[in-house]
VOZARO-637596 format. One record per residue (C-alpha): z negated, x, y. Coordinates in pm, whole numbers, plus 50000, padded with zeros to 5 digits. Example, Ala and Ser with C-alpha at 12.3 -4.5 7.8 and 13.67 -1.06 7.14 Angstrom:
BEGIN
((49220 51230 49550))
((49286 51367 49894))
***
This chain:
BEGIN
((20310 28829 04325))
((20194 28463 04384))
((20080 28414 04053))
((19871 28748 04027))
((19714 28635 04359))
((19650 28297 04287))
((19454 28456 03931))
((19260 28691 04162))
((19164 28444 04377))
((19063 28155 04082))
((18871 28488 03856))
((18652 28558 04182))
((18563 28200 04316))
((18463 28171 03909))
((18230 28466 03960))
((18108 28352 04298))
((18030 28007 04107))
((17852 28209 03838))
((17693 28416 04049))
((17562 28116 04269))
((17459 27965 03931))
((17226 28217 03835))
((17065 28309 04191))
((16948 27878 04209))
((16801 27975 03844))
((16638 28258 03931))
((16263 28255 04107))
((16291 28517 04282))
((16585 28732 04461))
((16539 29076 04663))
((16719 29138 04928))
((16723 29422 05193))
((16436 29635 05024))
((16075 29452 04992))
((16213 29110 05176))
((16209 28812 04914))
((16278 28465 04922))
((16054 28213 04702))
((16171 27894 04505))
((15973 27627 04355))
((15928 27706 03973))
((15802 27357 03830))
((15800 27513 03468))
((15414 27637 03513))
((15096 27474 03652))
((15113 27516 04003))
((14721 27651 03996))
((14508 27745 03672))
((14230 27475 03627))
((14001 27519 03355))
((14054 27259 03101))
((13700 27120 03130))
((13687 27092 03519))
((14022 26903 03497))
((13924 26678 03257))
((13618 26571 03502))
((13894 26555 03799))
((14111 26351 03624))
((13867 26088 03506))
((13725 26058 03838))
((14121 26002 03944))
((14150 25750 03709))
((13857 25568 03759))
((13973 25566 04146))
((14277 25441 04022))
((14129 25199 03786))
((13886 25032 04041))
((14192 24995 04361))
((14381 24874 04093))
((14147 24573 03935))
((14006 24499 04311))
((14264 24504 04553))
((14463 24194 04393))
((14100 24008 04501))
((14140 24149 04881))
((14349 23991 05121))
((14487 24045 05494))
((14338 23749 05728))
((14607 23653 06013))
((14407 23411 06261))
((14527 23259 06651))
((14276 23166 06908))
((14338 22965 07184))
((14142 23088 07472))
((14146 23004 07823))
((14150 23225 08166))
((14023 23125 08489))
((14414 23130 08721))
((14332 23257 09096))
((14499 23040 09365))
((14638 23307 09667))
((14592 23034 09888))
((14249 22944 09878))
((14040 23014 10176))
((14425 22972 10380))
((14530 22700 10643))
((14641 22565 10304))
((14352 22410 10233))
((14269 22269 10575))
((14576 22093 10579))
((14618 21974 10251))
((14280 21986 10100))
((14152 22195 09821))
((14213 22003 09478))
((13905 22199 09349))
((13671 22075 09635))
((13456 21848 09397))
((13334 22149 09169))
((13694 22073 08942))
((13757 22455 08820))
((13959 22319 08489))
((14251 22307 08687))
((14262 22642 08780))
((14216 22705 08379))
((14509 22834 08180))
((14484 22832 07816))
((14687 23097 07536))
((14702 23190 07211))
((14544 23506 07101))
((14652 23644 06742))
((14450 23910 06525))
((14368 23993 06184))
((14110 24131 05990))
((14030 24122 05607))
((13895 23894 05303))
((13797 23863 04956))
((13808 23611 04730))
((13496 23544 04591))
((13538 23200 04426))
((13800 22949 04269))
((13736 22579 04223))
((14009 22386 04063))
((14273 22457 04321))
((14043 22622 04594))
((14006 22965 04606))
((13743 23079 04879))
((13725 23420 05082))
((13418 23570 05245))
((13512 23726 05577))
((13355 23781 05873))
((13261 23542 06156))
((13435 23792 06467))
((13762 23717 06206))
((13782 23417 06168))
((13509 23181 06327))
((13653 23078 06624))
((14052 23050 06432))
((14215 22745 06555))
((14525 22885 06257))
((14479 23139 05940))
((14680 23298 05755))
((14598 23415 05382))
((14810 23760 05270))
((14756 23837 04912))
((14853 24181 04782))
((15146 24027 04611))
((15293 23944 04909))
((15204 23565 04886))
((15091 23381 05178))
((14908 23070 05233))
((14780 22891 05507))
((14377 22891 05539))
((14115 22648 05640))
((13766 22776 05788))
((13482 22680 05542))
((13197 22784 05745))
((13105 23034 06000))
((12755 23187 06108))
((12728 23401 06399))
((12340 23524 06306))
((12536 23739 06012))
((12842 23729 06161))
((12982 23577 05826))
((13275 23311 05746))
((13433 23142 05472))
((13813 23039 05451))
((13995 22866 05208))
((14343 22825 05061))
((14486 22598 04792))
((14701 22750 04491))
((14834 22615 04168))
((14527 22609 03947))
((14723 22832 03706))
((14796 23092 03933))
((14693 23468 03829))
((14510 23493 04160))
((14195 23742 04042))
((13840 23649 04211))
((13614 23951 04286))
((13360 24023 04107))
((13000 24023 04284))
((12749 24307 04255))
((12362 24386 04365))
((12330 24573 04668))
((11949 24599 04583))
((12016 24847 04358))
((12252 25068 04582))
((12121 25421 04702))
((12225 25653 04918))
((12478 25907 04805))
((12641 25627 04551))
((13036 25665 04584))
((13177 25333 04736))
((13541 25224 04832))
((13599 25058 05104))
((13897 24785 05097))
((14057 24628 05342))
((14388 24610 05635))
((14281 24848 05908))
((14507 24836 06219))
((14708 24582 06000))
((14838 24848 05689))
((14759 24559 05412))
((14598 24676 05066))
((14446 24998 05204))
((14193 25218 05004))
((13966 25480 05175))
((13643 25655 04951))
((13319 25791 05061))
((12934 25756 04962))
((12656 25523 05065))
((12513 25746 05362))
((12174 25487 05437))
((12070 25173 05332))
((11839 24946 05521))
((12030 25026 05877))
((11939 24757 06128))
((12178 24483 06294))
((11969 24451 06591))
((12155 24613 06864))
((12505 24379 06722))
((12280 24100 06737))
((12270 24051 06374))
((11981 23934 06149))
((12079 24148 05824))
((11976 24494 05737))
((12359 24667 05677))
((12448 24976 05438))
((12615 25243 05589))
((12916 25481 05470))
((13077 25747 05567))
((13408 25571 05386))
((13691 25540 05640))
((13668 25168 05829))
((13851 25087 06117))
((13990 24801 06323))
((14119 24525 06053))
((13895 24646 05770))
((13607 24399 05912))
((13539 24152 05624))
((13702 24360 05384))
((13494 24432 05089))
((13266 24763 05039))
((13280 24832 04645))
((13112 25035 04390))
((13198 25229 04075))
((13252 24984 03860))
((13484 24735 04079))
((13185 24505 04211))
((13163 24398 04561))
((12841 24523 04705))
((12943 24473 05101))
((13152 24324 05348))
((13291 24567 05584))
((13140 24446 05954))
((13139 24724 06200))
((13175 25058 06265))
((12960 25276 06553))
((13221 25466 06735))
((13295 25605 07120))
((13668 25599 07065))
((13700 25290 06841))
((13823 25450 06516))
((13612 25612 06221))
((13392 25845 06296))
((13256 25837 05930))
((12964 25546 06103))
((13082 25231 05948))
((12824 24979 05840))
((12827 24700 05592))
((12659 24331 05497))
((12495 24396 05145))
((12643 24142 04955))
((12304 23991 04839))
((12256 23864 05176))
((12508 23667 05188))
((12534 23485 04839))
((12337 23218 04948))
((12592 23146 05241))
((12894 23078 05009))
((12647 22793 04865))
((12556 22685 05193))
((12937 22705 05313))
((13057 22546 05067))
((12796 22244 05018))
((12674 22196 05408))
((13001 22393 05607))
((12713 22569 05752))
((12374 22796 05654))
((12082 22654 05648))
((11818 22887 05774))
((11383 22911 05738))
((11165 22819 06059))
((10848 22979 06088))
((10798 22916 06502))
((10679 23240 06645))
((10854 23475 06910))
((10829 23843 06744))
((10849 24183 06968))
((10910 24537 06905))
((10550 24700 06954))
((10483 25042 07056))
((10210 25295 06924))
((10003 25219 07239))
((10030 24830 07220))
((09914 24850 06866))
((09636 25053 06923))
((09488 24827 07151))
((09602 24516 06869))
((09378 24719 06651))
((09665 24784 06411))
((09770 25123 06502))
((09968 25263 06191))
((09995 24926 05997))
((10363 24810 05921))
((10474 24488 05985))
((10595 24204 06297))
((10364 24087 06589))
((10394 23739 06686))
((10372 23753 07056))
((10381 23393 07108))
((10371 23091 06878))
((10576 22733 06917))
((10344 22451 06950))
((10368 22194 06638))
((10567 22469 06482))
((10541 22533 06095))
((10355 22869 06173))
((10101 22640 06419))
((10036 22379 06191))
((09951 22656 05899))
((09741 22852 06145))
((09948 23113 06301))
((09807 23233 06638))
((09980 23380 06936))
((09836 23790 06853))
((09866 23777 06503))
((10047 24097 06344))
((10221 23978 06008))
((10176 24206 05754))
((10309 24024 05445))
((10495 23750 05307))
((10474 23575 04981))
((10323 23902 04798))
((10543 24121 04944))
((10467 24411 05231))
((10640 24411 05541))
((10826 24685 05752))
((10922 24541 06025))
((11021 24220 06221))
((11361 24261 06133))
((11268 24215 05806))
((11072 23912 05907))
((11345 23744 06025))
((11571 23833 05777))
((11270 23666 05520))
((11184 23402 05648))
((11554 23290 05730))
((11600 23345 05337))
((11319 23052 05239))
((11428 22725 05161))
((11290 22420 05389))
((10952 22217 05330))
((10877 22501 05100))
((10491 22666 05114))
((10535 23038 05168))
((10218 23269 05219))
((10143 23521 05522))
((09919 23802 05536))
((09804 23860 05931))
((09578 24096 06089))
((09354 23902 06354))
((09072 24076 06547))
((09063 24343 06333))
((09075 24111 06024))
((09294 24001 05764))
((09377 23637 05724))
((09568 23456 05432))
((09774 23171 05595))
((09982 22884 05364))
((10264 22774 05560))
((10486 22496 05472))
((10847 22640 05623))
((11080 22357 05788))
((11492 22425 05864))
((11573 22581 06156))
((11799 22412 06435))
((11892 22578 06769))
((11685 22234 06980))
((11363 22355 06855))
((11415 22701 06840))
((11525 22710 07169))
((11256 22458 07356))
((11069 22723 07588))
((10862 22408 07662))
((10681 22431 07333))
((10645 22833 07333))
((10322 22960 07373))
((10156 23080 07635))
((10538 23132 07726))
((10492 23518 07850))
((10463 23834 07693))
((10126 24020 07764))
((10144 24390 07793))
((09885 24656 07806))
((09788 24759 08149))
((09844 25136 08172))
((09818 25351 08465))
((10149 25372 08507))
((10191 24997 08471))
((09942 24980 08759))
((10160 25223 08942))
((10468 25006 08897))
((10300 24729 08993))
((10113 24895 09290))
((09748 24800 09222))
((09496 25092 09386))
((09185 24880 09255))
((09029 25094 08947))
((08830 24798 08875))
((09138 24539 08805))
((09144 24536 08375))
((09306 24286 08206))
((09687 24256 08029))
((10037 24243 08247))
((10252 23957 08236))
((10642 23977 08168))
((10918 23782 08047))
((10766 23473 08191))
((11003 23161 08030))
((11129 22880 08246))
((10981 22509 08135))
((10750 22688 07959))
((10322 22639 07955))
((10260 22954 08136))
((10581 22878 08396))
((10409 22513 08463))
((10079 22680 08503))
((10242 22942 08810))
((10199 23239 08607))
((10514 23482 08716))
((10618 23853 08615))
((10370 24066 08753))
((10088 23902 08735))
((09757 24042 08602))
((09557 23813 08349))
((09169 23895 08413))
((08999 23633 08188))
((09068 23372 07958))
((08869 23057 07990))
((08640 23258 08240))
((08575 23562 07974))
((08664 23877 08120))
((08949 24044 07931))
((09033 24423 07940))
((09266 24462 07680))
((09531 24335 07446))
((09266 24244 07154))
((09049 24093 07386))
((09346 23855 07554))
((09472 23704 07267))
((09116 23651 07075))
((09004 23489 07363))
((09312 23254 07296))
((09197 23181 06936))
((09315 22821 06982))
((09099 22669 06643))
((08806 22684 06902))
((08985 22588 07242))
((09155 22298 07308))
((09239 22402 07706))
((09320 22715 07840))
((09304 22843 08180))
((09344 23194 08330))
((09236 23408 08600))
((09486 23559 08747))
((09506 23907 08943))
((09825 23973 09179))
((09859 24132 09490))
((09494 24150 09563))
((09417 23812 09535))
((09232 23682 09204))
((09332 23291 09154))
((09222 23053 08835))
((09464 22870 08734))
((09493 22482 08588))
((09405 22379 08258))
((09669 22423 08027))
((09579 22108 07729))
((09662 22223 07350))
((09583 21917 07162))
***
């Protein structure tokens, strides 16, 4: 009986095995009626693709694969410390404390109440050039500028320690570098022209956000041409709608065929990840810098000598250059490049060396481009006129493009509207003339008592009503003084004679 039970039991756990075997072979069981339960079948494409289309898919794949593949050796995770220092409160200032003991800090001393600490971040690189030994990465200048350590990652997992190069905080570029055996297999990226990027091209963009080393994200060019004015950067930026966030910055922005045509710089955002706004430094404008870097540890930058505003429709209509592109000089440094060559205080710029311009930004970015003691021609509108000027560009340096004493007049003139007047609270209909702002300390107009405010009536006792007026009454090639009447608060007051040469 124990051996005809033990066979019963052995012949049905053999056809429960069987029967096990062939329901996890089968696709597809019914149970209870309509109810089924699915398995994955991975003998059949999972959806039909027409030939053609996936051909087209899978190229595009492979190029994606093709391009993180040949780049991302080049791209690099930056690890930098900052030492920074905090002002320490003392909880016994202002106590018997000090009466009794005196206040170490009496004498204007605050270092002592100073601590200093080490701040760490990262951001990203790419290498961009190998000399001998030396291999050099472009970054930014908010990575690494201010480093007082770095720390090269390569996507091998290598690490080396970095030096800073040169950093620029008008581009908000850097340059680090790291030493390797000169027969290393470290790749160097390969450079493109971001003058010939449009929008809608298909970019990568490269790079360690929120420290995950080696990362890829893909998008399109979305603008070109954006401005860097409200960062406080001199460079015209490409923007995409390809994924950067915190840690891409100085990563590079690439193109279809595996050329760097960016550095990754910012992104616009209310939450500080992407929002599909992130921004870029075209390449192009910053080629020069690795030279400069490299050669000087610094850039070298074009000096013109004029102060350049944002002008609305209204201001230019009374310039006389309503609906003409370009920069207005407001004011003009005295013995600057742009003085000696002509350049008035009034004069809107509408061209450089041949070439049309769109706006100041531009300008700036143009002039900052030309090489020192190096003739460069302008194209101004003055008085209703156009005038060639030759100037003969010197390098820039932050003494003489910061002396307010040589700026002149040292104000910004403004067209008196009736709401100005309003503002200001002037009732008299007869008071014309231009509205003074932005008055500069140590400069000719704050030696000569003009303040914010103030109304400017005439110019070397000729009656100005208007913007065009002001400043051709200032045509300095036929005065050598200059004095102004002066409206403000109902009192009309000349002032001294301001000497020019």
């Amino acid at each position: 009986m124990k051996k005809i039970t033990k066979r019963i039991l052995a012949g049905t756990a053999a056809c429960a095995f069987a029967f096990a075997a062939l329901s996890l072979s089968c696709t597809r069981v019914q149970v209870q009626g309509s109810a089924a339960t699915a398995f994955a079948d991975t003998s059949k494409a999972a959806v039909e693709i027409p030939s053609e289309s996936l051909k087209v898919i899978e190229a595009l794949q492979n190029s994606f694969r093709s391009i993180s593949s040949g780049v991302l050796p080049s791209v690099v995770e930056i690890d930098v410390t900052e030492k920074k220092e905090v002002q320490t409160i003392n909880p016994f200032e202002g106590f018997p404390f000090d009466f009794f003991f005196g206040n170490p800090n009496q004498n204007g001393d605050s270092s002592k109440n100073k601590r200093e600490y080490e701040q760490k971040g990262l951001g990203s690189g790419v290498i961009v050039r190998k000399t001998g030994n030396t291999f050099y990465v472009l970054t930014n200048n908010h990575v690494a500028g201010k480093a007082t350590n770095i720390s090269v990652k390569l996507n091998d997992g290598q690490e080396f320690e970095g030096k800073l190069v040169g950093a620029d905080e008008r581009q908000d570029i850097a340059l680090v570098s790291f030493e390797a055996k000169s027969d290393s297999e470290i790749p160097v990226a390969t450079l493109g022209d971001s003058d010939k990027v449009q929008t809608g091209d298909i970019c990568l963009a490269m790079g360690a956000p929120l420290g995950y080393r080696q990362s890829v994200t893909q998008g399109i060019v979305s603008a070109t041409g954006r401005s860097g004015d409200q960062i406080g950067n001199m460079n015209d930026f490409i923007q995409t709608d390809a994924a950067i966030n915190q840690g891409n910055s100085g990563g590079p922005l690439v193109n279809i065929y595996g050329e760097v045509i960016g550095i990754n710089t910012w992104i616009a955002s209310g939450s500080g990840g992407s929002v599909g706004l992130g921004f870029a430094l075209p390449i192009n404008s910053v080629k020069k810098a690795i030279d400069d870097f490299i050669a000087k540890g610094k850039i070298t930058y074009g000096w013109l000598g004029v102060s350049l505003v944002d002008v609305t429709d209204d201001y230019k209509e009374e310039l006389g250059v309503k609906g003409k592109k370009g920069a207005f000089a407001s004011q003009v440094f005295i013995d600057s490049p742009a003085a000696k060559g002509g350049m008035q205080a009034g004069d809107f710029i509408i061209a450089l060396n041949g070439k049309e311009l769109k706006s100041q930004s531009e300008l700036i970015r143009e002039v900052g481009y030309l090489p020192a003691d190096k003739n460069a021609e302008f194209v101004v509108i003055r008085n209703g006129q156009k005038i060639t000027l030759n100037v003969k560009i010197e390098e820039r340096t932050e003494k003489v493009s910061n002396d307010n004493a040589k700026l002149w007049p040292g104000f910004i003139a403004s067209p008196l509207t009736d709401k100005l007047k309003e503002k200001l609270e002037i009732k008299d209909s007869k008071v014309k003339g231009v509205a003074v702002s932005n008055v500069l300390e140590k400069s000719p107009a704050a030696a000569l008592r003009i303040q914010n405010g103030d109304v400017i009536t005439a110019v070397n006792d000729k009656k100005v009503t208007n913007l065009k007026e002001f400043y051709e009454a200032m045509d300095l090639s036929r005065n050598k003084e200059i004095w102004f009447d002066v409206y403000n608060d109902g009192h009309t007051i000349s002032t001294g004679h301001y000497k020019l040469n």
